[in-house]
NUNU-606307 format. One record per residue (C-alpha): x, y, z; residue in three letters; chain; residue number from 1. Coordinates in steps of 0.02 Angstrom, whole numbers, padded with zeros to 5 digits. Each point is the difference from the previous one (the first is absolute). Example, Ala and Ser with C-alpha at 12.3 -4.5 7.8 and 13.67 -1.06 7.14 Angstrom:
2
+--------+--------+--------+------+------+-----+
:   east :  north :     up : code : unit : pos :
+--------+--------+--------+------+------+-----+
:  00615 : -00225 :  00390 :  ALA :    A :   1 :
:  00069 :  00172 : -00033 :  SER :    A :   2 :
+--------+--------+--------+------+------+-----+
***
This chain:
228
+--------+--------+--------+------+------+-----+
:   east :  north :     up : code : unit : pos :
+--------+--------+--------+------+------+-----+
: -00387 :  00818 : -01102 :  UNK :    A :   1 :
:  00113 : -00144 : -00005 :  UNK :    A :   2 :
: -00028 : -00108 :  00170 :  UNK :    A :   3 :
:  00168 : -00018 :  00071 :  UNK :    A :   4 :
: -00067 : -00060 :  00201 :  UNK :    A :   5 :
:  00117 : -00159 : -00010 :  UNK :    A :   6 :
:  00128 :  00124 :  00050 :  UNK :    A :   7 :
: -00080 :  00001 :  00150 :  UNK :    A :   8 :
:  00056 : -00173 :  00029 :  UNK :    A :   9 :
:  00178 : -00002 : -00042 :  UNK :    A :  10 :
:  00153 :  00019 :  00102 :  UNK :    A :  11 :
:  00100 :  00115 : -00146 :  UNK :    A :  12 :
: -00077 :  00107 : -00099 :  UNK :    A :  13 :
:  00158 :  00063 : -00092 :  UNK :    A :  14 :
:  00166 :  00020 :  00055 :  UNK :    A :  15 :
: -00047 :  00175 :  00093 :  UNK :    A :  16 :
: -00177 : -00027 :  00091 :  UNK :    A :  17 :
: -00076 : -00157 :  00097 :  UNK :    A :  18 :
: -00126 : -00064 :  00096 :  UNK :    A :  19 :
:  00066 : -00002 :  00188 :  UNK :    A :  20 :
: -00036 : -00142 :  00099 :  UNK :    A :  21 :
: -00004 :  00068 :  00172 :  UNK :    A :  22 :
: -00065 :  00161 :  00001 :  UNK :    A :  23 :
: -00112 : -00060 : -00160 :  UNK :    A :  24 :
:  00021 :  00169 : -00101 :  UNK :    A :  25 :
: -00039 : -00017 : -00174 :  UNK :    A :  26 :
:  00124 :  00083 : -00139 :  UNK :    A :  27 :
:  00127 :  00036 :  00119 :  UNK :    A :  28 :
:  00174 :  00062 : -00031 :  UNK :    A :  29 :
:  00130 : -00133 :  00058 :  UNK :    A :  30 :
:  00192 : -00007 : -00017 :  UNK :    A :  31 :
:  00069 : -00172 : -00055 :  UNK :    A :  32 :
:  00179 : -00070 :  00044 :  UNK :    A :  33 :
:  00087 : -00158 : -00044 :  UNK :    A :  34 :
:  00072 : -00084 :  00137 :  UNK :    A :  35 :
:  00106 : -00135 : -00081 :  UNK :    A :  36 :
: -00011 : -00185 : -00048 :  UNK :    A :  37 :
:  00025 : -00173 :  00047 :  UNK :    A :  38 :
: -00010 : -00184 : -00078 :  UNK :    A :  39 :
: -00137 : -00067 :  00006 :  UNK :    A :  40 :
:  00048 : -00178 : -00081 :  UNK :    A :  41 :
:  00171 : -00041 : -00089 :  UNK :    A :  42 :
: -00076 :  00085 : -00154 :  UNK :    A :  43 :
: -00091 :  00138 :  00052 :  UNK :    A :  44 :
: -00005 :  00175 :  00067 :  UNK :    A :  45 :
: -00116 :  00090 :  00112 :  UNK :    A :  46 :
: -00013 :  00174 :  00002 :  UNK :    A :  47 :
: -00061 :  00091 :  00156 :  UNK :    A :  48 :
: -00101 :  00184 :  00013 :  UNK :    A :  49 :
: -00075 :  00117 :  00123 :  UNK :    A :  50 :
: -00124 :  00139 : -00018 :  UNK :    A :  51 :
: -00023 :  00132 :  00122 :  UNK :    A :  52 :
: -00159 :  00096 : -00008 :  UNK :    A :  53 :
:  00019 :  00192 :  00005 :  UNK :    A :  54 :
: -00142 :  00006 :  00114 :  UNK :    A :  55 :
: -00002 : -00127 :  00147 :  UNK :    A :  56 :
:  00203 : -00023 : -00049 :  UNK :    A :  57 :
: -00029 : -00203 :  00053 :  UNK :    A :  58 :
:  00094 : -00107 : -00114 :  UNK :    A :  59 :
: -00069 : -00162 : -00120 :  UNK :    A :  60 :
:  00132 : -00130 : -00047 :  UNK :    A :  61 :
: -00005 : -00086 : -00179 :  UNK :    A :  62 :
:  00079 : -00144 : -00079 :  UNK :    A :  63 :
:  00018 : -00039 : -00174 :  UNK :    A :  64 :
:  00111 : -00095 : -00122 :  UNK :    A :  65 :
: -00010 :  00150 : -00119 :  UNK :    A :  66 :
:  00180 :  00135 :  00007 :  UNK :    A :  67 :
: -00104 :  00134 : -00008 :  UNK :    A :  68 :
: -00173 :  00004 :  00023 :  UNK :    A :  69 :
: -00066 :  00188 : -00016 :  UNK :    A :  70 :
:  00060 : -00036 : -00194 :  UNK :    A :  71 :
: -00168 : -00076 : -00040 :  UNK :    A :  72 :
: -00165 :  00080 : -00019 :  UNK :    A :  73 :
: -00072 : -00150 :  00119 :  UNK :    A :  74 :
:  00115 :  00004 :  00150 :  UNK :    A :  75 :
: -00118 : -00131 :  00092 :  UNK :    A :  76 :
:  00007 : -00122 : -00130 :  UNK :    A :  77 :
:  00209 : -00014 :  00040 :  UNK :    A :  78 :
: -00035 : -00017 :  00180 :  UNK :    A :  79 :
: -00033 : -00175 :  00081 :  UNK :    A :  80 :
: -00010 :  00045 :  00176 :  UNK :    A :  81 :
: -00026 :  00174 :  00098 :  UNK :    A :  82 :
:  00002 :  00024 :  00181 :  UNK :    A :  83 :
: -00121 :  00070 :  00070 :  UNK :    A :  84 :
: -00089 : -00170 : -00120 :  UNK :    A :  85 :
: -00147 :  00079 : -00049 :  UNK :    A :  86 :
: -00041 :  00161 : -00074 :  UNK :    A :  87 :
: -00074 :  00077 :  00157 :  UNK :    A :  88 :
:  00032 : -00042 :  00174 :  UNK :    A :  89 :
: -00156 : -00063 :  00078 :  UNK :    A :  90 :
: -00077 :  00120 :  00106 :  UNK :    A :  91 :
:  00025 : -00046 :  00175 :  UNK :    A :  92 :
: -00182 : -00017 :  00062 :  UNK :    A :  93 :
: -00003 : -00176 : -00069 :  UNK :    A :  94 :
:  00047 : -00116 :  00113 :  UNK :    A :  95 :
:  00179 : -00021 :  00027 :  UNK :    A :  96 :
: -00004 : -00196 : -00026 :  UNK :    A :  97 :
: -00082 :  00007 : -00164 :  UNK :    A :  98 :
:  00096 :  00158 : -00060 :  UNK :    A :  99 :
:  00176 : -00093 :  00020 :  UNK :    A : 100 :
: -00072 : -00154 : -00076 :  UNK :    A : 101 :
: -00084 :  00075 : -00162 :  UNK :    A : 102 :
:  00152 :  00114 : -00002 :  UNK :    A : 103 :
:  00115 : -00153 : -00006 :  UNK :    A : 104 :
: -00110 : -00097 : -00134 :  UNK :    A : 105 :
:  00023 :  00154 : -00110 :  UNK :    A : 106 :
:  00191 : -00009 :  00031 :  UNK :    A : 107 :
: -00014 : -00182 : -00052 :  UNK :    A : 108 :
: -00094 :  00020 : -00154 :  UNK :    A : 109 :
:  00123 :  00138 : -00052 :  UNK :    A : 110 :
:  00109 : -00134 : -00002 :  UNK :    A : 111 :
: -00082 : -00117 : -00030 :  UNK :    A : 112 :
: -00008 : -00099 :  00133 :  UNK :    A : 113 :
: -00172 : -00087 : -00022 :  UNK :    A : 114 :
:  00034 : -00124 :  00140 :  UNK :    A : 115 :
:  00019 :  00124 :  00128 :  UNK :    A : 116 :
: -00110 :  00123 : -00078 :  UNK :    A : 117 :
: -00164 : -00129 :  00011 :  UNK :    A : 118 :
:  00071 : -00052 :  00199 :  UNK :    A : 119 :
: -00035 :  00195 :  00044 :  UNK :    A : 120 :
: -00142 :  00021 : -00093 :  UNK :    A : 121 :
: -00108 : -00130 :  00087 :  UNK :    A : 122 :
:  00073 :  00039 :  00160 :  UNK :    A : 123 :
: -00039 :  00176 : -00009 :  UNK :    A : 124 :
: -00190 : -00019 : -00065 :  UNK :    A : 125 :
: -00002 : -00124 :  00158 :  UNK :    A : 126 :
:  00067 :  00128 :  00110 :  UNK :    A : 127 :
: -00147 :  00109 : -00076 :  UNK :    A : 128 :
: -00142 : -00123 :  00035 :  UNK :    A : 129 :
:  00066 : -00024 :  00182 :  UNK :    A : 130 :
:  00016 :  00189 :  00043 :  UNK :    A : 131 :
: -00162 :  00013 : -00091 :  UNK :    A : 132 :
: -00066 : -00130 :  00109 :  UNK :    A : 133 :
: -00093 : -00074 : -00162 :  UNK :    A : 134 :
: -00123 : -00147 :  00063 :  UNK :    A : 135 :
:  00000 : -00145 : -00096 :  UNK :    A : 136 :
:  00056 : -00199 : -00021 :  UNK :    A : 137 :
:  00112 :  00027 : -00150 :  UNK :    A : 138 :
:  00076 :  00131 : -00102 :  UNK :    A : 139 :
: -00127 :  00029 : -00133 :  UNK :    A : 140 :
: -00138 :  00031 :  00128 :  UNK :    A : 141 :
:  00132 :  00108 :  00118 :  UNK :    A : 142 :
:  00009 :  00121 : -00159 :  UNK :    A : 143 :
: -00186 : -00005 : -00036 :  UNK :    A : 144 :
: -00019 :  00070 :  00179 :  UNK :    A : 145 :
:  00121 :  00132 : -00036 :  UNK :    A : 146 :
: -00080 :  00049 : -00158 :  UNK :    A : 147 :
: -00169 :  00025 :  00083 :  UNK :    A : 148 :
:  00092 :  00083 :  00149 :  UNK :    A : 149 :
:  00059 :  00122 : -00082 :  UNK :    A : 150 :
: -00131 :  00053 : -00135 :  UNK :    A : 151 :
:  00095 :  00170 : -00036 :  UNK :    A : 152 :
:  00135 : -00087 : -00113 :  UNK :    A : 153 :
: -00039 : -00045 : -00156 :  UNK :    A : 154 :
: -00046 : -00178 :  00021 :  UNK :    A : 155 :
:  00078 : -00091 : -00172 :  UNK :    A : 156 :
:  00150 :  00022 :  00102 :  UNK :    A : 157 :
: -00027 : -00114 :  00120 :  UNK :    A : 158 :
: -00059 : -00108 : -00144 :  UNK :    A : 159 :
:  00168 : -00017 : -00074 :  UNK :    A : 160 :
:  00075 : -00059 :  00170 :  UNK :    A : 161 :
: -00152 : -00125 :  00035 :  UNK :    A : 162 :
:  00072 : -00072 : -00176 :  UNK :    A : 163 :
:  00170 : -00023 :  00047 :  UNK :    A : 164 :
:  00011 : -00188 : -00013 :  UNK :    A : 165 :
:  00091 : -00124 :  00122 :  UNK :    A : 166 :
:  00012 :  00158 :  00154 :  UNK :    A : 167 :
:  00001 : -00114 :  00128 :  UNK :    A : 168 :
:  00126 :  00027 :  00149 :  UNK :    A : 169 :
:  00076 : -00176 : -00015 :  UNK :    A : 170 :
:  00092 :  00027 : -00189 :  UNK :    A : 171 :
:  00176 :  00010 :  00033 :  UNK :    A : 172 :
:  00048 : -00113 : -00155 :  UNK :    A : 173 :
:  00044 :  00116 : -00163 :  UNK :    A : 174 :
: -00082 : -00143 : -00119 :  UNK :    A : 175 :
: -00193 :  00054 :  00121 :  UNK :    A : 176 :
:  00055 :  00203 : -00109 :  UNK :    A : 177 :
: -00042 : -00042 : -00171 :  UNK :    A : 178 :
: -00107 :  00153 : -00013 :  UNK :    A : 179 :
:  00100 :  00124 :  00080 :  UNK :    A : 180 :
:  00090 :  00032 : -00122 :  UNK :    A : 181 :
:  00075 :  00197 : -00019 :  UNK :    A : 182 :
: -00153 :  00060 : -00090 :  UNK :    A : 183 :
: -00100 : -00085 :  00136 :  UNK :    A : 184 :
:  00092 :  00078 :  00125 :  UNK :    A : 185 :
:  00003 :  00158 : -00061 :  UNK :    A : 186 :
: -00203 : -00009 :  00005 :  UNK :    A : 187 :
:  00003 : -00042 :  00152 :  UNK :    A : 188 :
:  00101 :  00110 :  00097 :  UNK :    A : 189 :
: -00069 :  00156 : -00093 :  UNK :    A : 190 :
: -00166 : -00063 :  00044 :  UNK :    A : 191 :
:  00049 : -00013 :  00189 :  UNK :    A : 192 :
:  00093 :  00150 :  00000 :  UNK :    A : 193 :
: -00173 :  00104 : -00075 :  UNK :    A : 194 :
: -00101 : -00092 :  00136 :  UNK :    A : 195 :
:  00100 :  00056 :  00130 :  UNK :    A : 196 :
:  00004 :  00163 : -00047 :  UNK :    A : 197 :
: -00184 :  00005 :  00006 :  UNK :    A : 198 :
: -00013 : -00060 :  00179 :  UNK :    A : 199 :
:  00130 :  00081 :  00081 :  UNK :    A : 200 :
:  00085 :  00148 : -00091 :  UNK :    A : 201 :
: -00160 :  00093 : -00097 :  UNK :    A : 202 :
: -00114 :  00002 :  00147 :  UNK :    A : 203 :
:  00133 :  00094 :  00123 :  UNK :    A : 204 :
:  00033 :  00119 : -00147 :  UNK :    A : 205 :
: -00187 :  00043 : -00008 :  UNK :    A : 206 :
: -00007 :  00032 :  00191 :  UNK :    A : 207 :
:  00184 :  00098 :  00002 :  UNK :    A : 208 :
: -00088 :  00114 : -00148 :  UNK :    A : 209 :
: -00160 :  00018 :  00097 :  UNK :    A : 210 :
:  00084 :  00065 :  00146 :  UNK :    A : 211 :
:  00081 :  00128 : -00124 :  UNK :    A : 212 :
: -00167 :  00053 : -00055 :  UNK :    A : 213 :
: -00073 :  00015 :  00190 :  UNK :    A : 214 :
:  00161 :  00100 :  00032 :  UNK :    A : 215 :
: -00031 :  00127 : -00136 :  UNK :    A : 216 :
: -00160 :  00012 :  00034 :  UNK :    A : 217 :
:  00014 :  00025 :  00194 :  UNK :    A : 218 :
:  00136 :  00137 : -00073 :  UNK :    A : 219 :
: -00136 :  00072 : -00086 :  UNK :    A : 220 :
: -00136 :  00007 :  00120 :  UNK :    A : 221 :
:  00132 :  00075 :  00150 :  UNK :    A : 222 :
:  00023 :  00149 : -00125 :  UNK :    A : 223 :
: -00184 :  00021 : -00019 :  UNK :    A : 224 :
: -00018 :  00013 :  00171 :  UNK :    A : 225 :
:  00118 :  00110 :  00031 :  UNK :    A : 226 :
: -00060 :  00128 : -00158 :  UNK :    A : 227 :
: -00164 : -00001 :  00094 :  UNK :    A : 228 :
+--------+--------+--------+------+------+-----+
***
């Protein structure tokens, strides 16, 4: 069977179903409308779309330079920035400081913004060391103390943000970004994002679905009692 889970991570699927970013349905049915244009330079056109999802009926706002996007098999690929910015809309057990932040850096990279993109990043994976509280002189070690912290995520990911070169809180100058470049970035902030869903989204879903359990089984048990 042909392995089509990159769906998953697209915005369209086809002109008819999508992936909605705030009630994070998969496959849903959404109605599209164009909402008109504007110039964006002396030379060129941008073209702006809505969806509403059919099932939490909240609206996403697109931009493209293309007259009619839902004509191509890849409706993504004609899209350079979408609002909500990423995908999904980061669940709102992460901390509000670093959701805006990461949120924004995705924004940026959509358009590729690297120079504001890299800004948030570092400030938001500072934000996360100080809410963290992670002990430590400098960055590298900060991270290391994270890592063994919190020994449930899978630790290479922590890795990848110990390797980040030049994160130091003092780099305001775009020439100290050589390496954050967009694939860079896009490493990173999927790595941050996956980390932060680890700490603060995937343990409360374990505890919401225990309670679930306790309540079935507490269901369960009163009817026993009351047979006997």
């Amino acid at each position: 069977m042909e392995d089509k889970s990159f769906l998953n991570k697209k915005y369209f699927i086809d002109e008819e179903v999508y992936n909605c970013p705030f009630c994070n349905r998969r496959n849903v049915i959404y109605k599209r409308r164009f909402m008109g244009e504007f110039d964006w330079s002396e030379y060129k056109t941008c073209y702006i779309y809505t969806a509403v999802c059919s099932s939490c009926k909240k609206i996403s706002m697109h931009l493209s330079f293309e007259s009619d996007i839902f004509e191509h098999v890849d409706i993504d690929s004609k899209i350079f920035y979408s609002r909500p910015t990423s995908f999904f809309v980061m669940d709102k057990r992460i901390p509000t400081i670093i959701r805006e932040l990461v949120t924004e850096a995705d924004g940026c990279l959509k358009m590729n913004f690297l120079t504001g993109a890299s800004a948030c990043m570092r400030k938001a994976i500072y934000e996360f060391t100080i809410i963290e509280e992670a002990k430590g002189e400098d960055y590298e070690t900060k991270i290391k103390f994270l890592k063994s912290k919190h020994q449930s995520v899978d630790s290479t990911l922590f890795d990848i943000l110990v390797a980040i070169k030049d994160m130091t809180s003092d780099k305001i100058h775009e020439q100290s970004w050589d390496e954050w470049d967009s694939d860079n970035l896009n490493l990173i902030i999927e790595t941050l994002k996956t980390i932060l869903h680890e700490i603060y989204v995937l343990p409360k879903k374990k505890e919401e679905k225990l309670r679930e359990v306790q309540q079935l089984r507490e269901k369960v048990q009163k009817k026993k009692s009351k047979a006997s």
